[in-house]
C-alpha positions as CSV (number, residue, x, y, z in Angstrom):
1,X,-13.6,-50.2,-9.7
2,X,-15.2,-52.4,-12.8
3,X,-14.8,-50.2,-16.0
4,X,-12.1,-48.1,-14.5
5,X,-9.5,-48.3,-17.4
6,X,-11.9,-48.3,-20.0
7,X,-10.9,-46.1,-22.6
8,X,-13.5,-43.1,-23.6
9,X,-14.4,-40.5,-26.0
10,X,-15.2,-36.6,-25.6
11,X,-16.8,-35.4,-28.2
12,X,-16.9,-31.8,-28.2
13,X,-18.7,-29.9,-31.6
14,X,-18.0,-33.1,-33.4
15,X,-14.3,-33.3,-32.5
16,X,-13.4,-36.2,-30.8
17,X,-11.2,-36.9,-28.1
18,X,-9.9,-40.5,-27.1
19,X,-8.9,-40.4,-23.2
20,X,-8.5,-42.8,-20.0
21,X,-11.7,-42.5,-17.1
22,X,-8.6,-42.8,-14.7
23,X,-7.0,-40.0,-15.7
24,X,-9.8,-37.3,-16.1
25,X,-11.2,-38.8,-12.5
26,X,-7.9,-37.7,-11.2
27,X,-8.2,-34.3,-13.0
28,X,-11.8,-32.8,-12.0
29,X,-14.9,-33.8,-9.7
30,X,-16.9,-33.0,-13.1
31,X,-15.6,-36.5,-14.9
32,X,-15.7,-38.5,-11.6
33,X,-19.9,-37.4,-11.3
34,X,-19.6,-37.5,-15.9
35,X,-18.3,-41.1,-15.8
36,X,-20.1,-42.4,-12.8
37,X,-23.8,-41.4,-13.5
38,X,-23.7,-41.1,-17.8
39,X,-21.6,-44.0,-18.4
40,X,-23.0,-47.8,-19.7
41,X,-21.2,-50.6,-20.4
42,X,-22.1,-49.9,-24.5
43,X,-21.6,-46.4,-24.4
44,X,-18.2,-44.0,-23.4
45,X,-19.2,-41.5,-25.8
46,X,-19.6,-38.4,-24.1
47,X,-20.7,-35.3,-25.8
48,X,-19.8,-31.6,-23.6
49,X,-21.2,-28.5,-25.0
50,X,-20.4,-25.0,-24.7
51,X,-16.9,-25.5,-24.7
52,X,-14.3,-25.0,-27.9
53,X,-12.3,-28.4,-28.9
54,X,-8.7,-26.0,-28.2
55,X,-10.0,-25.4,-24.7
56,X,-11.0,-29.3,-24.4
57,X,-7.1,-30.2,-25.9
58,X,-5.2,-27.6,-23.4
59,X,-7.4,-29.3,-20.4
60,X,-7.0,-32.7,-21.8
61,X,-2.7,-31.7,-21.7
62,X,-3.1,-30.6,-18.2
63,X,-4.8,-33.7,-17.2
64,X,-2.3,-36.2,-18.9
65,X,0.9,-33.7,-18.1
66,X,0.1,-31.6,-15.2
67,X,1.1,-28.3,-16.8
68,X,-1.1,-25.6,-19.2
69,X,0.1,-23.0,-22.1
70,X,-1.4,-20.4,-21.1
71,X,-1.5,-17.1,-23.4
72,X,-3.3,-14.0,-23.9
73,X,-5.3,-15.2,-26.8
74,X,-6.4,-17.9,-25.4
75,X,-7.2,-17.0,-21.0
76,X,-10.3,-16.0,-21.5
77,X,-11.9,-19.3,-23.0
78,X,-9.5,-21.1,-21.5
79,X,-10.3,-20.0,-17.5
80,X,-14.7,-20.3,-18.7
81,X,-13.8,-23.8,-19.6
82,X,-11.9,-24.8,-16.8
83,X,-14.3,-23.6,-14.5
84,X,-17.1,-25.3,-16.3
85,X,-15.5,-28.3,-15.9
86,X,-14.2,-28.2,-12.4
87,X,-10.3,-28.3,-13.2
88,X,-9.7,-26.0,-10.6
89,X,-5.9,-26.1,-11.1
90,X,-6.0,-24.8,-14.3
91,X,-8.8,-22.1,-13.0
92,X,-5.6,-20.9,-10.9
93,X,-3.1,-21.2,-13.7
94,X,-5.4,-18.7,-15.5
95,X,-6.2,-16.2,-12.3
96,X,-2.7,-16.0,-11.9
97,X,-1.3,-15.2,-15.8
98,X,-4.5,-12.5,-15.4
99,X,-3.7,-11.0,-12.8
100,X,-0.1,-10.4,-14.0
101,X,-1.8,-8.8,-16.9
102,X,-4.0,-6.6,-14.7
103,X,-4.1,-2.6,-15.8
104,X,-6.3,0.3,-15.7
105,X,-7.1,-0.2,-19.5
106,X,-8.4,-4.0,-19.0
107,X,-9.1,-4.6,-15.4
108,X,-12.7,-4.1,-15.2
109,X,-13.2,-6.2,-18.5
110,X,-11.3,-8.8,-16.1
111,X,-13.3,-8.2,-13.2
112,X,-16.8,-8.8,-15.1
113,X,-15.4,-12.1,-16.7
114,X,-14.8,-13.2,-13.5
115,X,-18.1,-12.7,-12.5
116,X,-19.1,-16.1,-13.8
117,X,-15.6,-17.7,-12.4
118,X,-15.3,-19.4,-9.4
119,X,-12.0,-17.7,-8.1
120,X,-10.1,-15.0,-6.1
121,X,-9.4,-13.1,-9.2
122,X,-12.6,-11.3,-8.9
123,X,-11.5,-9.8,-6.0
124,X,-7.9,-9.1,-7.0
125,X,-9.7,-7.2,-10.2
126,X,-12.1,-5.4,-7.9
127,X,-9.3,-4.5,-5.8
128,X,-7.3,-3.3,-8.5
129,X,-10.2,-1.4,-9.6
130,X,-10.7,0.8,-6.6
131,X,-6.9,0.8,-5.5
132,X,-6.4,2.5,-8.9
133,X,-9.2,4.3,-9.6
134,X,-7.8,8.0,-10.9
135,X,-6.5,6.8,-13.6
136,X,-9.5,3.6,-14.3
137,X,-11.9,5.9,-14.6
138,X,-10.2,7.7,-17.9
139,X,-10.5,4.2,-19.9
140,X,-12.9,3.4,-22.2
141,X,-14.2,0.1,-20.4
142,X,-14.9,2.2,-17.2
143,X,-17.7,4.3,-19.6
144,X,-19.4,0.8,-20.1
145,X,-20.1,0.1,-16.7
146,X,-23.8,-0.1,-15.7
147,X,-25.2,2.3,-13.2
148,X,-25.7,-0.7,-10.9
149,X,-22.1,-1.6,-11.3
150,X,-20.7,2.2,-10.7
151,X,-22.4,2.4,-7.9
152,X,-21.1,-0.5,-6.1
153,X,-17.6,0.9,-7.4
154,X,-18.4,4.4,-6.0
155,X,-20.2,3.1,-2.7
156,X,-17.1,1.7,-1.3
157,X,-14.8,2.9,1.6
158,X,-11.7,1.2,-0.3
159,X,-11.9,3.9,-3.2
160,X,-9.0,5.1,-3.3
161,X,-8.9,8.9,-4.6
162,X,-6.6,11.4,-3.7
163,X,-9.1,14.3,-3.6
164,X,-13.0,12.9,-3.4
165,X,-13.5,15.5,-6.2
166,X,-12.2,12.9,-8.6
167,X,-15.6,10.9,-8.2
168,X,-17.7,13.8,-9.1
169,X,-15.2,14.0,-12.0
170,X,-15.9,10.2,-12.6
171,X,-19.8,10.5,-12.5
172,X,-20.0,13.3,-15.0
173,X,-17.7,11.6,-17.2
174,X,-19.5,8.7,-17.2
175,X,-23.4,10.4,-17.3
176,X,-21.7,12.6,-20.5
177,X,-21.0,9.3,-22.4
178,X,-24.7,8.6,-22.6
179,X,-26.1,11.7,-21.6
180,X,-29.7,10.9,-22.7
181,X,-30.0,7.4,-20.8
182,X,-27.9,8.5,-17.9
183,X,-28.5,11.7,-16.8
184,X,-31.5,10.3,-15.2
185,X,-29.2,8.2,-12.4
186,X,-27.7,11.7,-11.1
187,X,-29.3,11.6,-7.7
188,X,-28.1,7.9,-6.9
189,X,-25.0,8.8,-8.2
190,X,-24.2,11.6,-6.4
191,X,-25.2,10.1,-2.9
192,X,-22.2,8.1,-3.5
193,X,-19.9,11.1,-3.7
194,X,-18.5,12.0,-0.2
195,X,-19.2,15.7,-0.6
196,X,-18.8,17.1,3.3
197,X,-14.7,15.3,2.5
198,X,-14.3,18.1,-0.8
199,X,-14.3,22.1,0.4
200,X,-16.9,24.8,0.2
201,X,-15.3,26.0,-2.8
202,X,-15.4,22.9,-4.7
203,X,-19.0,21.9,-3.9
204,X,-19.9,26.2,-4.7
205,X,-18.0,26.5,-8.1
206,X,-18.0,23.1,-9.6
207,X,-20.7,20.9,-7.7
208,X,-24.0,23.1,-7.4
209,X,-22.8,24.9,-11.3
210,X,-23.5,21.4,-12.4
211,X,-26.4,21.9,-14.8
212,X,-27.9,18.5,-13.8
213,X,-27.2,19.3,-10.2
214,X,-28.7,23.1,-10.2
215,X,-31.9,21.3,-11.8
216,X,-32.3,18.6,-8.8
217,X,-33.9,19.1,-5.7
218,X,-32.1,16.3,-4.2
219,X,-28.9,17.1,-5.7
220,X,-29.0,20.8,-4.5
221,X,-30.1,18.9,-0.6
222,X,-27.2,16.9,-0.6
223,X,-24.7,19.9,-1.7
224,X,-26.1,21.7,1.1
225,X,-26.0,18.9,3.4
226,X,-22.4,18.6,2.8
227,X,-21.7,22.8,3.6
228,X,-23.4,22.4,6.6
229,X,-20.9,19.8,7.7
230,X,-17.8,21.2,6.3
231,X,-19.0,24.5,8.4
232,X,-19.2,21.9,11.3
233,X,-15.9,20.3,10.7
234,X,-14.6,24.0,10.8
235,X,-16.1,25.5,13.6
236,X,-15.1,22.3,15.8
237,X,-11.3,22.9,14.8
238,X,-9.2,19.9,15.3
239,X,-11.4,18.2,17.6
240,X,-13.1,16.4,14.3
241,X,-11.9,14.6,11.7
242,X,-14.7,12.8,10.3
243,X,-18.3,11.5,10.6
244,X,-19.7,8.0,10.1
245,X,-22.5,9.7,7.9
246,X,-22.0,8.6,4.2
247,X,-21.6,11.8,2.7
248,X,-18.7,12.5,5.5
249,X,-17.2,9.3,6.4
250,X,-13.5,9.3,5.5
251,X,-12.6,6.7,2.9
252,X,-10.1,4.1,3.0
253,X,-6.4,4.7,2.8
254,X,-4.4,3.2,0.4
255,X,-1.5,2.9,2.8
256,X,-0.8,3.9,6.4
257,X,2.2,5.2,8.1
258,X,3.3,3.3,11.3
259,X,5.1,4.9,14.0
260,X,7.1,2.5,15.2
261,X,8.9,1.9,18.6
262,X,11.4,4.6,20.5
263,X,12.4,6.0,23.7
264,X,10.6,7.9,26.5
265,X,11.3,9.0,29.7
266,X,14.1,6.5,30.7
267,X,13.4,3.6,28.5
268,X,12.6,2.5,25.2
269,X,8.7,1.4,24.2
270,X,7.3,-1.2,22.1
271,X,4.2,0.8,20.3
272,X,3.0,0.8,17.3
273,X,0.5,3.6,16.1
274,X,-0.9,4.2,12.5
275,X,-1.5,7.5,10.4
276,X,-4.9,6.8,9.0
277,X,-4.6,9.7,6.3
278,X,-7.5,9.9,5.0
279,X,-9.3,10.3,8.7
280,X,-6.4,12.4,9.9
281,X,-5.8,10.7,13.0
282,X,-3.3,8.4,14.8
283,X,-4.7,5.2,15.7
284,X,-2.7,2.5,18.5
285,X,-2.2,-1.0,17.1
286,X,-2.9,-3.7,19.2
287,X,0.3,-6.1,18.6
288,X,2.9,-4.4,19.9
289,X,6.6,-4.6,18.9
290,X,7.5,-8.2,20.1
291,X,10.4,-6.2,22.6
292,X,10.9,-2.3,23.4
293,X,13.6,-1.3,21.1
294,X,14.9,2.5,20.0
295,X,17.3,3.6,17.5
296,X,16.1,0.5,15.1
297,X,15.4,0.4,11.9
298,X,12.3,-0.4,9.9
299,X,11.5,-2.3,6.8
300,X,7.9,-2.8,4.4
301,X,8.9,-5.3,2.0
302,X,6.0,-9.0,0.9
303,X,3.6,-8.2,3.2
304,X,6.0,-8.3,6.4
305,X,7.0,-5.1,8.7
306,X,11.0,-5.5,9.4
307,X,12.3,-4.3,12.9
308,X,16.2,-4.2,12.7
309,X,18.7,-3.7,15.5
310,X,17.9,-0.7,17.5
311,X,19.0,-0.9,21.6
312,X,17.2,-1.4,24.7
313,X,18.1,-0.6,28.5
314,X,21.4,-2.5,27.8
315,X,21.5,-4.7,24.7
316,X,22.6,-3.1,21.4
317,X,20.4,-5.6,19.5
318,X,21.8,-7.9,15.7
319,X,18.9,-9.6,15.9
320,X,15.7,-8.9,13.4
321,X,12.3,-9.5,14.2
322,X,9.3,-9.5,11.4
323,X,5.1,-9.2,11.9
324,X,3.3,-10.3,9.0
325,X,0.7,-7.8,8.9
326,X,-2.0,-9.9,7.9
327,X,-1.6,-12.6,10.9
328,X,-0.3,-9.3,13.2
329,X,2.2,-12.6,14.7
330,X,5.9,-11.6,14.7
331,X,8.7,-14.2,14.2
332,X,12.2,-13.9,14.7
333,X,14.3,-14.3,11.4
334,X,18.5,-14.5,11.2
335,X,20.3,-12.4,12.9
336,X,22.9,-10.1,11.4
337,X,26.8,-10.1,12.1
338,X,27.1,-7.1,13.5
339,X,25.0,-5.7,16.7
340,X,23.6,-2.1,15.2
341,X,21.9,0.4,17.2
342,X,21.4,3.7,16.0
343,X,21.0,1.6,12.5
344,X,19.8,3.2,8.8
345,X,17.6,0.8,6.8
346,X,15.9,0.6,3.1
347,X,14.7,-1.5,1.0
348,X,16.0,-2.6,-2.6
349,X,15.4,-5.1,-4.9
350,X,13.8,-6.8,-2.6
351,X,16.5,-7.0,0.1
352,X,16.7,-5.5,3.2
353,X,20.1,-3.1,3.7
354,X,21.3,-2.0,7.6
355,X,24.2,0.6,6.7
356,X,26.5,1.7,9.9
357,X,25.2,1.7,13.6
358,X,27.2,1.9,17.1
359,X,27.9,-2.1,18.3
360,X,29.1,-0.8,21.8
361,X,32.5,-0.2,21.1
362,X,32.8,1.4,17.8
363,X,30.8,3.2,14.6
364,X,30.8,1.4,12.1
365,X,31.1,1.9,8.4
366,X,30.5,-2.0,7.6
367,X,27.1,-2.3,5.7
368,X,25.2,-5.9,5.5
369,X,22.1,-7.1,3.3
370,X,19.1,-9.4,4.1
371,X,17.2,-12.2,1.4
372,X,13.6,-13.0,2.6
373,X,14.1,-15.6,0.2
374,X,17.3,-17.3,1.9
375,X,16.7,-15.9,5.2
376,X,20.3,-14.7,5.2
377,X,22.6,-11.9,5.3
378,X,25.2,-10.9,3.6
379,X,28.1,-8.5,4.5
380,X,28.3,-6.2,1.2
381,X,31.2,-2.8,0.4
382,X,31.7,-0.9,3.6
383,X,31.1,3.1,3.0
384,X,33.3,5.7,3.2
385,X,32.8,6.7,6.8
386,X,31.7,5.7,9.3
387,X,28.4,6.2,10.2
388,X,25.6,6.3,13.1
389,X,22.7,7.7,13.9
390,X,22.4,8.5,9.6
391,X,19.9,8.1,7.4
392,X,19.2,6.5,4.2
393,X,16.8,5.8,1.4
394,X,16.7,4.2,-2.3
395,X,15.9,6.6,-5.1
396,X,16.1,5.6,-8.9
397,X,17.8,1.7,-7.9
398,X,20.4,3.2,-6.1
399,X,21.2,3.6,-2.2
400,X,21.8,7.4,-0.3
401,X,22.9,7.6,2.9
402,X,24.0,11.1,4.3
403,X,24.9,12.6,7.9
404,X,25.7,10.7,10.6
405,X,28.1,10.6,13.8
406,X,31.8,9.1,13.4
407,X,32.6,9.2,16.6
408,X,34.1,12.9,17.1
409,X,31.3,15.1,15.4
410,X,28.2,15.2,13.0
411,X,29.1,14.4,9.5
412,X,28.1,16.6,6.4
413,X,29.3,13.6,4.0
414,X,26.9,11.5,1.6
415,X,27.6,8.4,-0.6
416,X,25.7,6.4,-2.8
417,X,25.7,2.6,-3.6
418,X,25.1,1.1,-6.2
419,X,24.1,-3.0,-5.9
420,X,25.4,-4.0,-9.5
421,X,29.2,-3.2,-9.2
422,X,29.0,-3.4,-5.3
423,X,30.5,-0.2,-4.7
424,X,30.0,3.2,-2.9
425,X,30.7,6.8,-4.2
426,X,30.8,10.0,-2.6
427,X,28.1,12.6,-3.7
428,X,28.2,16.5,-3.0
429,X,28.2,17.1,0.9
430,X,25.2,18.7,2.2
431,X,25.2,22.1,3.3
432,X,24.7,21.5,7.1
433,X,26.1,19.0,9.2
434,X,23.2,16.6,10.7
435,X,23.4,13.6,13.2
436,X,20.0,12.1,13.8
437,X,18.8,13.4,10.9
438,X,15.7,11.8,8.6
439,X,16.8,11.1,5.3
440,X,13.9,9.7,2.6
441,X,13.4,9.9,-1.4
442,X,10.4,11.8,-3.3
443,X,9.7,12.9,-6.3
444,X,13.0,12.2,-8.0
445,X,14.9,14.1,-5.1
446,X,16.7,13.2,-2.1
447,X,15.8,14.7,0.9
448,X,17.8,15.2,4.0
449,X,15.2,17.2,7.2
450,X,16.7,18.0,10.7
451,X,18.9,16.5,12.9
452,X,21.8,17.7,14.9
453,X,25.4,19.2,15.3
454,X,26.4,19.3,18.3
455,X,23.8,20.1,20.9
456,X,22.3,22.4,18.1
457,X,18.8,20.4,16.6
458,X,18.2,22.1,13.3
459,X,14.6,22.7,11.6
460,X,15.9,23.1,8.2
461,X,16.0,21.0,5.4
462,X,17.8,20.3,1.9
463,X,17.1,18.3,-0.9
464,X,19.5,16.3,-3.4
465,X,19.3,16.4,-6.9
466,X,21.1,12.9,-8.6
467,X,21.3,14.9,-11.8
468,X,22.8,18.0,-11.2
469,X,25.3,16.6,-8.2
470,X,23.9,19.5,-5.7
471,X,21.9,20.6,-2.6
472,X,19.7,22.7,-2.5
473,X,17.8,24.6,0.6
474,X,14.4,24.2,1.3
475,X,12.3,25.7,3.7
476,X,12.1,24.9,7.2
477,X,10.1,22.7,9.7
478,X,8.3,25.0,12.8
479,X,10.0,22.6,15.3
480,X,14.3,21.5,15.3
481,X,14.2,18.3,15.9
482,X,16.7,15.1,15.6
483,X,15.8,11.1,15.6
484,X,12.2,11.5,14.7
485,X,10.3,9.3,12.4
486,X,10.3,10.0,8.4
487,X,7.6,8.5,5.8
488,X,6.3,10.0,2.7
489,X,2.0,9.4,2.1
490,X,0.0,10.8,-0.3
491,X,2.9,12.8,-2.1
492,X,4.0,14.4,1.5
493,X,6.8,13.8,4.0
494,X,5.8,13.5,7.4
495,X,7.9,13.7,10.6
496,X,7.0,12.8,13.6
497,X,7.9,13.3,17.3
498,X,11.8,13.1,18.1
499,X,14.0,15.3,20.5
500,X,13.6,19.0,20.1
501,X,16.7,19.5,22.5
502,X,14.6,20.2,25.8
503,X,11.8,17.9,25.4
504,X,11.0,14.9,23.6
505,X,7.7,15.4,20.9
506,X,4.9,14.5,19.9
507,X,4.4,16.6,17.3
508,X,4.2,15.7,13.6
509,X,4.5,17.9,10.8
510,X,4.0,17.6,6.7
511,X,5.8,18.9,3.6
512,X,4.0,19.8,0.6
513,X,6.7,19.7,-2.3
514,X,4.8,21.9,-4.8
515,X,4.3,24.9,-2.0
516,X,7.3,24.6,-0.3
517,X,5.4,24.4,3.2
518,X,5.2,23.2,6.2
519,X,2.3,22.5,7.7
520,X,1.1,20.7,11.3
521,X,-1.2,17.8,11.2
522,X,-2.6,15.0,14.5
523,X,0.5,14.3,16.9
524,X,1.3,11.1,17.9
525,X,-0.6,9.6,21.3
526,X,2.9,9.1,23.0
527,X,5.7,11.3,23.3
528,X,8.7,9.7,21.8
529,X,12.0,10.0,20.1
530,X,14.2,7.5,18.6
531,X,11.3,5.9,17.0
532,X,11.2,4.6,13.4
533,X,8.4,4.9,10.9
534,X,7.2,2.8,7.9
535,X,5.1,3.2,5.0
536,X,2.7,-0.2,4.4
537,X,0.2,-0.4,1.5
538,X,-1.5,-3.0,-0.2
539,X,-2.2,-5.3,3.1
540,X,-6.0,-6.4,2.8
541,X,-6.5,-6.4,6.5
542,X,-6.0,-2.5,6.0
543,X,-9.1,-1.8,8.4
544,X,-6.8,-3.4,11.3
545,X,-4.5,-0.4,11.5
546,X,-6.7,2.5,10.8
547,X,-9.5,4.3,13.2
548,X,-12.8,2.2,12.5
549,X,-15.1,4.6,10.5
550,X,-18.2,3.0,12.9
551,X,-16.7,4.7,16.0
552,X,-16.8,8.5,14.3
553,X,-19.3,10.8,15.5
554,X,-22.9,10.5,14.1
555,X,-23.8,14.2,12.8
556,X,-27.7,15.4,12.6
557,X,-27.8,18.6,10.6
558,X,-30.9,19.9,11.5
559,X,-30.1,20.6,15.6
560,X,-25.8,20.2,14.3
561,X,-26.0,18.4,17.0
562,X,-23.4,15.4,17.4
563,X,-23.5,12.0,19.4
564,X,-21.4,9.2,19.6
């Protein structure tokens, strides 16, 4: 094109910048539409505004050399200019040092800069926002927020709070910053705040004490809106979990518990089913397992859920199937060298480790590890003892894997493993024998729940401490049980179904560490044993695996009457 190579000048606050048309067209759609429409053949001088000369040199770099400094001191100008100017690779280069700076302290500052950026970083800061809220809403930049701006926080069913107390905690902390201007938005505010999901006591004592609450006819309404349901919820027993009423319907979780394959009746099945915590209620998945396995293993690790080994009617499977659970396709990945059923898996360092098994012929002490990144395995130390039907977990970088069948009895045995020197040492034995057992790490503890010795099932359950070397008891589930399904959510270990000795369950049960309890919550839909469970979180198609909050039960409180 005529006047292609010319050569032209940026002036930018009286600093100028010599350049080549071809090499800015190439850059951005802004200086293709700049030189096309503003340029003569007297005049390449071409003066930008509201833009710093540094922020015009780093983008002028990047168009000449392909690659940005990016820093902390200068993002934030940096990312504006880009934007302004179209350079949308350097927009990226920007989103993506943020959001590797991302925080509770700084990500809402993040998330209003990006409010004039054209990028997903907005959405990654939002999303950090609500995933993290308990400990967002301590900082100093969440006390800035406007009232429009909290509200749109509070409003949303991706909040994630352990207790829904913590946003009435959050609104009075942020009305007591500015109590003259702000006391006034109490109403609005509380609407937000999911009473009916707090308890009697809570709304009694803290809620309806509230000074601005106690002088609100609204206010008091809603409180007694939200008794009225709980006394509903009550009354109705298990039978209801939630409502799709605002000030009932069951947030978000933050991650979900699958329940993953297994065996029932006389063959193994390929269903998945979801613990949506937060509504209390098992929901089926509609992509099944890509083929009925049992005595598999599971893996969460990028995004992906890991099936591994496991046995149908005949096969005793090496190979390893994957669903990315934002597509919900599965794939087949490589296989590993050894055919494991009755398989122990966990994650660490990002790899994938399958300790022991059964191949058919033998148990096996051999231990193997998985790359996403290579798509290979590798055979690593082999334990102790051999081992199937164990369990394992990662606690504090290293591996535990305790229990287990050799071939002649149930094994009381545990070892660690530690990745760095390749090597595995014994630990203390645990006090009780277990085959089939559910082994899984919380709260700086190992713990080891169930299983079998002989054709005894246990209900009781030990944990580890790495520090002292020991076992200690802990109190017992209601139901023995052996090759059930382990996961920890929301700082408690679930179990669910397995082989009681006569009968194969359904029934899942949770442990509350700081009470020492047991306590039943929703079954499974499916009788099953040999299944495998997995904890997923941070998946943004999290509304695919967890009971849609439309299809709850519409409450009216005047008749307490409730439809579909």
């Amino acid at each position: 094109m005529e006047g292609l190579y010319h050569n032209a000048v940026l002036r930018v606050k009286e600093v100028e910048f010599k350049t080549h048309t071809i090499i800015l067209r190439r850059c951005s759609p802004y200086f293709r539409a700049l030189f096309k429409y503003q340029s003569t053949s007297d005049n390449m001088v071409f003066d930008i505004s509201d833009l710093s000369p540094n922020s015009m040199q780093l983008i002028l770099e990047f168009a000449y050399t392909g690659s940005v400094n990016v820093r902390k001191d200068n993002v934030e100008e940096l990312i504006i200019a880009a934007d302004m100017l179209n350079v949308m690779a350097v927009v990226q280069a920007c989103a993506d040092f943020i959001s590797e700076q991302l925080c509770p302290e700084n990500c809402i500052g993040i998330w209003r800069l990006t409010n004039v950026v054209n990028c997903d970083l907005q959405q990654k800061a939002h999303r950090y926002i609500t995933c993290h809220f308990e400990q967002v809403y301590l900082c100093d930049e969440f006390l800035q927020l406007s009232v429009q701006e909290l509200v749109g926080i509070l409003d949303r069913d991706e909040l994630n709070v352990k207790m829904e107390f913590i946003v009435f905690k959050a609104v009075s902390h942020w009305i007591s910053h500015k109590p003259e201007e702000r006391e006034k938005h109490i109403a609005l505010l509380l609407s937000k705040v999911r009473l009916a999901l707090t308890s009697m006591r809570c709304i009694y004592v803290d809620v309806m004490s509230n000074e601005l609450v106690m002088n609100n006819t609204a206010c008091q309404k809603m409180a007694s809106d939200a008794i009225k349901t709980i006394q509903y919820k009550i009354r109705q027993k298990p039978s209801v979990f939630g409502f799709r009423n605002v000030f009932a319907r069951p947030r978000l979780p933050n991650a979900i518990l699958l329940a993953i394959g297994g065996w029932r009746g006389s063959s193994p099945v390929s269903d998945i089913e979801a613990f949506d915590v937060c509504a209390g209620r098992w929901f089926k998945v509609v992509h099944n397992l890509d083929r009925p396995r049992a005595y598999h293993g599971t893996a969460f690790l990028d995004g992906y859920l890991y099936c591994i080994g496991g046995i149908d009617q005949m096969e005793r499977f090496n190979t390893v199937c994957r669903m990315h659970l934002r597509t919900q396709t599965w794939q087949e990945v490589s296989s590993m060298y050894y055919g494991r059923c009755y398989v122990c898996t966990t994650v660490l360092n990002g790899c994938i480790y399958a300790l022991g098994g059964f191949d058919g012929y033998f148990r096996l002490h051999s231990a193997e590890c998985y790359a996403p990144k290579t798509n290979q395995w590798k055979c690593i130390a082999e334990m102790h003892f051999s081992r199937s039907d164990a369990s394992c977990t990662t606690l504090h970088n290293k591996i535990y894997v305790c229990g287990g069948y050799d071939g002649h009895g149930s094994l009381e045995t545990a070892e660690c493993y530690n990745s760095e020197t390749n090597q595995w040492t014994m630990i203390a034995p645990m006090n009780s024998k277990r085959t089939g057992l559910g082994v899984i790490a919380h709260a700086d503890l190992v713990y080891a729940i169930g299983g079998c010795q002989s054709s005894i099932r246990h209900s009781s359950a030990e944990a580890y401490n790495p520090q002292t070397n020991t076992w200690n008891v802990m109190s017992s589930m209601s139901t023995p049980r052996s090759s059930f399904g382990l996961g920890v959510i929301n700082e408690q270990i679930y179990v669910v179904g397995g082989f009681t000795g006569p009968r194969v369950s359904n029934k899942v049960e949770c442990y509350d560490k700081d009470l020492d309890r047991w306590s039943l919550a929703c079954g499974i839909k499916r009788f099953r044993t040999a299944l495998s469970c997995c904890v997923v979180y941070g998946i943004p198609n999290i509304a695919d695996f967890i009971v849609p909050r439309d299809s709850l039960p519409l409450i009216h409180l005047d008749d307490r009457a409730v439809v579909s």
